[in-house]
N, C-alpha and C positions, 0 to 999 in steps of 0.2 A: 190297424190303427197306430200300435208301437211303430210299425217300418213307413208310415207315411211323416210321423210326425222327425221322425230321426231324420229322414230324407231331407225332411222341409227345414230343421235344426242344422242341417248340412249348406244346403241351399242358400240359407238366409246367410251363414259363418263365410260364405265364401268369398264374395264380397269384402267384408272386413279384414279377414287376412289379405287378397292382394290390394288392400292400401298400402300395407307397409313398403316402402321402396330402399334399396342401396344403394351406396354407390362405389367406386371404386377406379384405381389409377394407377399412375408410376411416376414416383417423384423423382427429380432426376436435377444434375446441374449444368446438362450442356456437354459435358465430358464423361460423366460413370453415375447409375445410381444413386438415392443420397439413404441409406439404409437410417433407422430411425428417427425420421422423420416424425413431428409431431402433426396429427390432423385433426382439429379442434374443430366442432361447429359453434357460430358464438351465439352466447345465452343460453346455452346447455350445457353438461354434464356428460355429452357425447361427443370419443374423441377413439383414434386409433393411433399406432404408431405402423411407418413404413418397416419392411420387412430387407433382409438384406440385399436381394436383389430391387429396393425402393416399392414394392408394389403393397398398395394397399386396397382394405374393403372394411366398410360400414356400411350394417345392414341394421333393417328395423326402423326403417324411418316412415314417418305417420306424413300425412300430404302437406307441404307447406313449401316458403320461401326459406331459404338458409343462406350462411354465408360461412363456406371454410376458410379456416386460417391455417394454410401451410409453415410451418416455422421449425429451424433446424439451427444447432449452435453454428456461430459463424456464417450464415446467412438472411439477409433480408427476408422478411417474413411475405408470403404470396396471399392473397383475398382471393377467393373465386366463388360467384353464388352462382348457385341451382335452383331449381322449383320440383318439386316431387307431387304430380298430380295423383289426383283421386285414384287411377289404375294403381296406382306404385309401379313405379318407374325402375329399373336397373340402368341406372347412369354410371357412362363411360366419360370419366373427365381424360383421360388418354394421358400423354405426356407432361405432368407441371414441372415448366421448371424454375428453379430457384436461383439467383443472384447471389453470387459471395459479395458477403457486407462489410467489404473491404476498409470502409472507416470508420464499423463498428455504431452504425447509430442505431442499432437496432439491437443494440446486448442489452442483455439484464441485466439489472444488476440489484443487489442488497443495500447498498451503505446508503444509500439516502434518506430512504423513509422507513429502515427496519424491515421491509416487505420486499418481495420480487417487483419489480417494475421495468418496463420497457425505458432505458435509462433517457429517449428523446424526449419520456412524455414525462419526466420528472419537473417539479417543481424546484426542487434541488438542484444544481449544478454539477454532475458526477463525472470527473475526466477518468480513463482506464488506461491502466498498461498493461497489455497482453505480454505472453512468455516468447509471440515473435521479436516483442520490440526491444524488450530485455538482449535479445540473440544478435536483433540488428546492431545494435550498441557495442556488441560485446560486453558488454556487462554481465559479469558472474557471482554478483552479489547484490545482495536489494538496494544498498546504498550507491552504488554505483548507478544504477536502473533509475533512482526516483528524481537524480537529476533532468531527465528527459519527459517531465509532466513540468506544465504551465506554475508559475508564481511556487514552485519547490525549487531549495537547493541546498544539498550536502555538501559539508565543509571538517573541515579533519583539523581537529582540538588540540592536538598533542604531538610538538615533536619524536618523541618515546615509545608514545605505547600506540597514538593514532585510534583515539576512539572519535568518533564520530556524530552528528547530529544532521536531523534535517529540520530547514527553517520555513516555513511556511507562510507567507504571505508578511515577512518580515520578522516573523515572530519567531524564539528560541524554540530547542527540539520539546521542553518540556511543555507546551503551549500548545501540543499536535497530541489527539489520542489512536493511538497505532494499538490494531488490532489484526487478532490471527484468523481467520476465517470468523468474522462479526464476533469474539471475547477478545476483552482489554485484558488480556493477562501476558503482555509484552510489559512487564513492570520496571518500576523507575531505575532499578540497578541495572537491568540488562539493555536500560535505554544507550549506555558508554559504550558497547561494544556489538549489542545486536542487529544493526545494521547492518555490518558488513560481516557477520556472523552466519546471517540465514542467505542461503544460497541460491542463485535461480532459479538452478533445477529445481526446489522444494515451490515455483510459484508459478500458480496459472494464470493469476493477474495479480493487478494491484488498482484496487478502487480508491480516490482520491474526491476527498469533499473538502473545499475550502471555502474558511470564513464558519463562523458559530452553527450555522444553521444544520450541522448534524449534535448539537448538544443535548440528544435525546442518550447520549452516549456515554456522557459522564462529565466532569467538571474539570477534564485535560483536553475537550476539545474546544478550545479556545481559537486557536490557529486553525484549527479543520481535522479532519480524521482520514487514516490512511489504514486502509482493510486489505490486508493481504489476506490471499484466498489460495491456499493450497491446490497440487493439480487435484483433479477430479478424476474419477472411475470412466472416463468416455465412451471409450473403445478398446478394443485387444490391440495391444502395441507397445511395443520397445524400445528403447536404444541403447546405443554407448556408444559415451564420447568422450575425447582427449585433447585437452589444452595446453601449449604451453609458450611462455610466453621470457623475453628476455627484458627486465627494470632498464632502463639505463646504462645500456649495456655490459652490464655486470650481475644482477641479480637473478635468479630463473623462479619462477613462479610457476609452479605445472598445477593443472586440475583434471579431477578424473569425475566423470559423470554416467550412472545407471537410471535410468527406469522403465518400467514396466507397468500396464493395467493390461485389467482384465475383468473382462462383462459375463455374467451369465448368462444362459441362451434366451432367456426370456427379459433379461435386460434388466432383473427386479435384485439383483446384488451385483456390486463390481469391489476391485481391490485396485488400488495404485501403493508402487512401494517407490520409491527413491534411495540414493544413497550416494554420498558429495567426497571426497578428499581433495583437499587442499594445501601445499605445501611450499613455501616460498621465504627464500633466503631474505636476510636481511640490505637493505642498502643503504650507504653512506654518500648522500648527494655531495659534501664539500670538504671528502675524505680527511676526517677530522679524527676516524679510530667511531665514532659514536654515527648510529642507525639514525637514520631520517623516516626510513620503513624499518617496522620489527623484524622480525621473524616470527614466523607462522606456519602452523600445522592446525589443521581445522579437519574433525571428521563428524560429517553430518547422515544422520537415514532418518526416515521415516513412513508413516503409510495413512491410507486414509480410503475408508471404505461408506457403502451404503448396502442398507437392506429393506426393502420395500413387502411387507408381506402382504400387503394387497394396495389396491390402486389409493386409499384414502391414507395410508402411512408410512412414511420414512423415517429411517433411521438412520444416524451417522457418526462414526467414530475417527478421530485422527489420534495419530502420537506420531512427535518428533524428538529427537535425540541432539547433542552438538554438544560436542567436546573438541577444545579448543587448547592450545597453548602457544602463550604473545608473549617474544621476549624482545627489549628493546632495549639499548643504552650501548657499549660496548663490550671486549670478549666476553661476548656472550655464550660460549664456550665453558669457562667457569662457572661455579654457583653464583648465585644474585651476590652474594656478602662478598666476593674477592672480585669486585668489580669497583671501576670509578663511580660508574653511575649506571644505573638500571630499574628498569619495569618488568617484571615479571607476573606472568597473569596464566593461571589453571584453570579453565573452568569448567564446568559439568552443570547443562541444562538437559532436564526432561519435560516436556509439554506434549498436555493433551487434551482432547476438547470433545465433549458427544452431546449430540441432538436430537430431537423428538419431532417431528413436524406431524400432525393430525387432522388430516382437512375434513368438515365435518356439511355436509348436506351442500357443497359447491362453495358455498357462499363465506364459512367461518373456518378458521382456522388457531388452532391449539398450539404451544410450541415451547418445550421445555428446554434448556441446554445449562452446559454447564462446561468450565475448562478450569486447568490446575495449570502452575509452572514453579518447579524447583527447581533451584542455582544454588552449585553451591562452587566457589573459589577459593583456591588461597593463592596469595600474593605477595610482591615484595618491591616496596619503593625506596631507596636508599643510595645516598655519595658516600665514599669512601669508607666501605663495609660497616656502615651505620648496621642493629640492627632493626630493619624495617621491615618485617616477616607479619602479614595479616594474614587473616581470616575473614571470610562472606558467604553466610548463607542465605538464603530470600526464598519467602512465600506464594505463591498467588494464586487468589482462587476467586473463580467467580463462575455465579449459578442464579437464574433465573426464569420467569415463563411470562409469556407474552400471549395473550388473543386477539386477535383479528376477524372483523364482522364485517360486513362487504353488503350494505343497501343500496339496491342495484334501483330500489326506488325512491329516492331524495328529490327533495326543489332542487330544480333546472340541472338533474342528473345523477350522480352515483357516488358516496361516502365510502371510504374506508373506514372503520375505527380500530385506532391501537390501543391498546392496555395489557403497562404490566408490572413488575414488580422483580429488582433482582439487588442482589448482595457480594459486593466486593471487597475483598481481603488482601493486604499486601503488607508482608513483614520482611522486612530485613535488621540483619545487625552485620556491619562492617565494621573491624576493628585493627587497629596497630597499635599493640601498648607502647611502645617504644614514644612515641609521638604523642604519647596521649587521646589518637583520633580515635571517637566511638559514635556510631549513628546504631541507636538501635529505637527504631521506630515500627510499628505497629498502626499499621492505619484502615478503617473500617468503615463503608460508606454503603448506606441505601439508597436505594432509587427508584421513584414508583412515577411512572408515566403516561400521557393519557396524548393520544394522537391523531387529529380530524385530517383526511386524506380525501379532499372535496376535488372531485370532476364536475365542474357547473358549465354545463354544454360543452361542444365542441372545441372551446377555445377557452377558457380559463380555468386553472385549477390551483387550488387553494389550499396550503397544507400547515397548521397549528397546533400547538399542543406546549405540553412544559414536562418538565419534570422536578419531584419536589426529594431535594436531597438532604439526608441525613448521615453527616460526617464527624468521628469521636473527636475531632481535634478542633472544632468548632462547633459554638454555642447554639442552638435551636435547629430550626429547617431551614432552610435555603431552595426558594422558587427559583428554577429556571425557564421560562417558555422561551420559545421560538415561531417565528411566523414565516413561510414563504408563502411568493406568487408566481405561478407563469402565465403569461396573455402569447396567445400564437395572433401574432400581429399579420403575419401571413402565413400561409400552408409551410416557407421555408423560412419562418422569421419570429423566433419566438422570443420575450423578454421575462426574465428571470428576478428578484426582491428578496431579499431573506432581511431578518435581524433575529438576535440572540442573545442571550445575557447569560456570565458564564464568570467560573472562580474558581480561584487554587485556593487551599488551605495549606495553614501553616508549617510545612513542613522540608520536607531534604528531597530532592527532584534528581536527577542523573547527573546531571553537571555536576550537582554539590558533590557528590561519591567520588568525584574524581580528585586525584594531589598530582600535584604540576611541581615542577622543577621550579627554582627562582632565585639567585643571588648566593646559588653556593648553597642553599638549603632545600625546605621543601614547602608548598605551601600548600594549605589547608584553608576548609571550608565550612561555617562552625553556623547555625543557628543563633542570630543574634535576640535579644531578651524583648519579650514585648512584642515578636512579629505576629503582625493580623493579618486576616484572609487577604487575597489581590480579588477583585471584582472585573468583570468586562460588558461592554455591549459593542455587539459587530453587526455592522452594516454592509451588504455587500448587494450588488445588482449585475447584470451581464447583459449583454446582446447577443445573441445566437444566430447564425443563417447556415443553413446547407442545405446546395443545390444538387440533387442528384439526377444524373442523365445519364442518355444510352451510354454515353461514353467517356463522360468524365463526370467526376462528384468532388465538388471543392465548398469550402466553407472557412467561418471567422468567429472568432468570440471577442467579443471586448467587454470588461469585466472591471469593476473597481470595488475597491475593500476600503473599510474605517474602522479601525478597532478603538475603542476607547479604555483604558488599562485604568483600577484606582488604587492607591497603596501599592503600586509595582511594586514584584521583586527586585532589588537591584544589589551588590556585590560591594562592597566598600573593605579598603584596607582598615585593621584592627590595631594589629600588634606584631612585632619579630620577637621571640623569646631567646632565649640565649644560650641554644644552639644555632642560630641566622634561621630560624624556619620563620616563614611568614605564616600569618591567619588572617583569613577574610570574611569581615561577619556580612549574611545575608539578611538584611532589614528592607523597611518600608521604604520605597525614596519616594511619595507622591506621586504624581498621578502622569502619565504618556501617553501618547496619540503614535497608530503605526495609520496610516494610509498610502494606497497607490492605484496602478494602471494593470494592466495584462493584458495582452492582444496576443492570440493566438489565433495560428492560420493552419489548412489541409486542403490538400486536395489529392487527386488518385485521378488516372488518365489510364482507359483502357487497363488499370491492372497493369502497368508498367511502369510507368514515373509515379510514387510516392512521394509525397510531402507532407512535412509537417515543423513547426516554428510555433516560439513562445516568448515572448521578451515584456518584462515588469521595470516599468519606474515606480517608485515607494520613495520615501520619506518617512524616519522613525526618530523621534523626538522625547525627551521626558522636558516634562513642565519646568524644573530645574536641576540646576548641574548633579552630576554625580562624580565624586572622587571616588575614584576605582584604587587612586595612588597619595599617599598623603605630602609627596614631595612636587606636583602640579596640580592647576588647577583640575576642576573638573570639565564634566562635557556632557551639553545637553543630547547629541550626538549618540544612539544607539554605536555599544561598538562591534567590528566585526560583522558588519548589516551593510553592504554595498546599496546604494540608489539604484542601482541599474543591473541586471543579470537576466541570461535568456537561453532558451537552446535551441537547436534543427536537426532535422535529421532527411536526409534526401535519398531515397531508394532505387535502384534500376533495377528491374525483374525481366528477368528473359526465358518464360514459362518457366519459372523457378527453377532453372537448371543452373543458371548463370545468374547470379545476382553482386550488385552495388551497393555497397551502402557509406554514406558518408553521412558521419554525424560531426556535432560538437555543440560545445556549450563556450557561455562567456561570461565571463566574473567582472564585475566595475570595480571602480576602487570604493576602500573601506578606512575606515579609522582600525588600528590593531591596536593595544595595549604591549608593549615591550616594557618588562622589567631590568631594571641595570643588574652588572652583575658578569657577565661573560667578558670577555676582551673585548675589548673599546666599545663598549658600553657603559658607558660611568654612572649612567641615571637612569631612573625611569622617563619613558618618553612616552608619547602615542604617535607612531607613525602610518602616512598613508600610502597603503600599500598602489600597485600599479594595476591596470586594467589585464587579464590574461583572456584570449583564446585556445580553446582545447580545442581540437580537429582531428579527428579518426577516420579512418577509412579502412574497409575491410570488405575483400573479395573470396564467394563463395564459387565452387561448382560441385554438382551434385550429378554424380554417377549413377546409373540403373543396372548393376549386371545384377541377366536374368537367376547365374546361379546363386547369388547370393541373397534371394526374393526383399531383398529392404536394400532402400533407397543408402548409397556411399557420398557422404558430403565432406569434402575438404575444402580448407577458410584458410585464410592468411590477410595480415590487413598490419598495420600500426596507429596504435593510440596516439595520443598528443603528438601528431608529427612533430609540430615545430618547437617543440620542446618547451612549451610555455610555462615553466616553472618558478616558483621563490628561488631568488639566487642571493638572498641574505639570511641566511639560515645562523642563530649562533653558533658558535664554537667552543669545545671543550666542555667539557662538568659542570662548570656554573650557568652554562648556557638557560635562556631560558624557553622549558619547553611550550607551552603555552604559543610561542609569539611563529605561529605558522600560519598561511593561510596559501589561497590557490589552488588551481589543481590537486589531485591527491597524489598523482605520480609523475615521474617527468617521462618523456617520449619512451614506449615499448614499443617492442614488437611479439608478432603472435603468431602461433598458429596451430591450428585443431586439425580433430578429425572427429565423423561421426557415423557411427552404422544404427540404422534403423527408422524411424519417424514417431511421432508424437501425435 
């Protein structure tokens, strides 16, 4: 009786076990394997990854309809259903292959809604820079690099010392919140000179949101937010490379370039390390004895890892390093004190940032993170062995946690919800006894935020939320919400909505940190009595289309912004004391409107002809004048904000052995501020400067010898051919530095080497 019923207990199971069915494949892209492939089934919690010869298997599947989604960094993601009948099936999907997503419309990305998201099907408008496009450029600094994204452009402050800002959608650097892999701990003192401070090599992209509608972020993004995202752990690989390059033909700028990752065999820990030198003479465009470029020594490393102890947790740590020293003015040879005029700048940053991510039953997700950044400089600004000897040290920290809940059953579709809660610190004290200058400010803000992430059908999605801040330099709470919209008007036509309301509090921003040269003395930047918060609401919309086809995939965005400013910030002359030092108090000036256009274009042809183009009209106005100088009048006139400014960049690939690339940008004309004071300059003025075109070009080829198993790339190209630079620079000591604009450098030339890949 036991051996008939076990039989029949056998009998009956058997059945049931060959329902389960597998399946299995080999991902591949036309040319080799694609080893870690992702293979999701969607609306489960079952997924494998490709193996390094691309072959995969998932087994255990119960009888039904599925749909995999093949998806790999860098390429178009693949759909393919199957049906698993009652037998259980052993399905051979045989070769899938996958498409390089040549113009990225199918990256994730972070910056927009806090969340991973397929960056097409955002609600947000998210443009990226990848570390090719950084390459194609020749750009070796982020500030160079974020000229070549839509409605941004960097502009160099300082005949001297050359600190830096980028403007966004018309608006000043402090109006933009710049973050290092998603934490704002790029703080307002390292805003003067961290541009051109953090180095390519240390980026694997740079995610760009313009207009309010990322103000889940904090009350600096006003202009929009720009997320620099460090490399990542990918793959095992290396390189080294060497740049260098001749200013004007006199200056030599060389840079030296390492990095390496490295994955473990099962792919659930990886390391990347980097490590940057940087070294370049100073140059005097209108040999006058005094530098138009500093001088520069810049040494940057860092690293950034992940640990996965099982498939629901990750974990992630970065640290970066950058140590710098910017001497500008003349012999600069001597110490700062036995000089005419000089900028001297030490600095020493440490940052670092680590995460938590906890995904909890498919559907929810936990996520702790937190980052630091200490700066500490000393400095020296001074004419005629004045002594101008500072000090600067600055804090930053910031730490928070976020959940994430994902109702995959909502009216007419699927919710995300955000919530969370995080706390941000940033001290600095900058000081010059000599001058009297001291900022020692302390600033502390909360931020608790609540986020609806609405898919309503196929074709609209809906994304709102606010966040409600709590800042020690201002009175009570401060609401902020924001709303977007995307409707896919067609399968390749989707239209985009956001509004935002957004605000700085009363304090000292990057600009203010800086002293400018002026009339034979020095000027300064002082907190005027009485200053109240600045308010905004931004309105912004886009048109979106891209066509992708066998063989060519082009597309357009047309995109408009309206910020409305209340209590701007605005700069007014104060007082010259009686050493000739100017002071300039920062008060309310009433209320300003930035609005404009952006029309960007792309297209890709067979993976050989690249393109891509960007050009903004705007209009930036305050309601009335501002006296910047108390010897003219004022001007309603945003200054140093061109109407018109755009870029391109046009690529030739010839199986990436041989490649083309010509880029540039173009600056319209602007109002500048010139202070009197240098030779033949008797007054203060505001002049307008001239329209420039920059045009680079730069040729690569890439060698394969077998003995040396990694790829040998040598580059040669020149920056600003046509040398389109200011050719009214002051002259001598009294000069004043402030009054530069154009280009950052005039016509170089370059050229590199590189062994290994990325």
């Amino acid at each position: 009786m036991k051996a008939y019923t076990l039989f029949l207990f056998c009998l009956l199971s058997f059945p049931a076990l060959a329902q389960q069915g597998s399946l299995h494949g080999v991902v591949h892209d036309g040319q080799s394997p694609v080893p870690f492939a992702n293979i999701l089934l969607e609306g489960t919690d079952s997924g494998a990854y490709s193996g390094e010869d691309g072959r995969f298997e998932l087994a255990g599947l119960p009888p039904g309809a599925y749909r995999a989604v093949v998806s790999a960094i860098g390429y178009r993601p693949l759909k393919v259903a199957f049906t698993v009948s009652e037998r259980g099936d052993s399905l051979n999907l045989g070769r899938l292959e996958l498409r390089e997503d040549v113009m990225g419309l199918e990256e994730v990305v972070v910056t927009g809604t806090r969340t991973s998201r397929y960056r097409k099907d955002l609600p947000v408008s998210v443009n990226v820079m990848t570390a090719e496009a950084f390459d194609a450029a020749q750009a070796i600094c982020l500030a160079e690099g974020l000229n070549y994204q839509p409605g941004l452009r960097t502009e160099t402050d300082c005949q001297t010392c050359n600190y830096t800002q980028v403007r966004m959608n018309g608006l000043g650097g402090s109006y933009s919140q710049i973050l290092i892999n998603s934490r704002p701990i790029f703080s307002a003192l390292n805003g003067l000179y961290g541009l051109e401070q953090i180095p390519a090599s240390m980026i694997s992209r740079v995610e760009v949101v313009r207009g309010g509608g990322s103000v889940l972020y904090g009350s600096s993004a006003i202009a929009g937010t720009i997320n620099i995202i460090t490399r990542d752990p990918r793959k095992d690989t290396y390189s080294l490379s060497a740049n260098h390059a001749l200013i004007g033909e006199s200056a030599q700028d060389n840079l030296l370039n390492f990095n390496i990752s490295q994955l473990s065999e099962d792919r659930d820990a990886g390391l990347s390390f980097f490590a940057s030198r940087r070294q370049r003479q100073e140059f005097d465009a209108n040999h006058d004895g005094f530098s138009e470029l500093p001088r520069l020594l810049n040494h940057s490393f860092g690293l950034k890892s992940f640990l996965r102890p099982h498939d629901e947790l990750r974990m992630e740590l970065s640290l970066n390093s950058i140590t710098e020293e910017r001497n500008g003015g003349d012999l600069l040879d001597n110490p700062p004190h036995q000089r005419t005029q000089s900028e001297q700048r030490s600095t020493h940053i440490f940052s670092g940032d680590i995460g938590l991510d906890w995904t909890i039953n498919g559907r929810s997700s936990l996520m702790a993170y937190g980052g630091a950044q200490h700066t500490r400089r000393t400095h020296y600004t001074g004419l005629f062995g004045q002594d101008g000897y500072g000090n600067t040290r600055n804090h930053t920290l910031q730490a928070g946690l976020q959940y994430n809940h994902t109702l995959s059953v909502f009216p007419a579709g699927s919710n995300t919800f955000t919530l969370g809660a995080e706390f941000q610190l940033d001290d600095v004290l900058d000081e010059i006894p000599a001058y009297n200058f001291l900022v020692d400010q302390n600033t502390q803000q909360w931020g608790f935020f609540l986020q609806s992430d609405w898919k309503v059908g196929e074709k609209l999605s809906l994304l709102a939320g606010g966040r409600l801040n709590a800042h020690n330099l201002m009175d009570g709470l401060v609401f902020t919400p924001r709303f977007s919209a995307m409707y896919a008007i067609l399968p390749d036509m989707k239209l985009r909505a956001s509004y935002a309301r957004g605000f700085r509090a009363p304090q000292a921003f990057d600009t203010d940190l800086h002293i400018a040269f002026a009339g034979g003395g020095v000027a300064t930047i002082r907190i005027g009595p009485g200053l109240k918060p600045e308010f905004s609401d931004s309105y912004s919309a886009s048109l979106d289309f891209d066509r992708p086809g066998e063989h060519a995939i082009y597309g357009f965005t047309l995109s408009g912004f309206h910020t409305r400013l209340y209590d701007a910030f605005v700069l007014e002359e104060q007082a010259t004391d009686a050493d000739g030092n100017l002071q300039l108090a920062k008060r309310n000036g009433g209320h300003s409107t930035v609005a404009g256009l952006t029309l960007e274009g792309r297209a890709n042809l067979d993976n050989w002809v690249e393109a891509s183009a960007g050009f903004t009209v705007q209009r930036s106005t305050y309601d009335e004048p501002v006296a910047w100088s108390a010897d003219i009048p004022g001007s309603r006139r945003y200054l140093r904000t061109p109407d018109q400014y755009g870029f391109y960049s046009l690529s030739f690939l010839n199986d990436k052995d041989i490649n083309i690339f010509l880029t540039g940008v173009y600056t319209g004309p602007m109002l500048a501020p010139h202070f009197g004071g240098a030779p033949g300059v008797d007054g203060d003025r505001l002049e307008v400067t001239p329209h420039f075109w920059e045009t680079n070009l730069k040729l690569s080829y890439t060698f394969r010898p077998a003995r040396l198993q990694q790829p040998l790339q040598l580059s040669a190209g020149v920056q600003n051919i046509f040398d389109a630079y200011q050719d009214d620079f002051d002259t001598g000591p009294n000069r004043d530095s402030n009054y530069i604009y154009g280009p950052a450098r005039p016509r170089t030339y370059f050229v590199g080497l590189k062994w290994g890949g990325e």
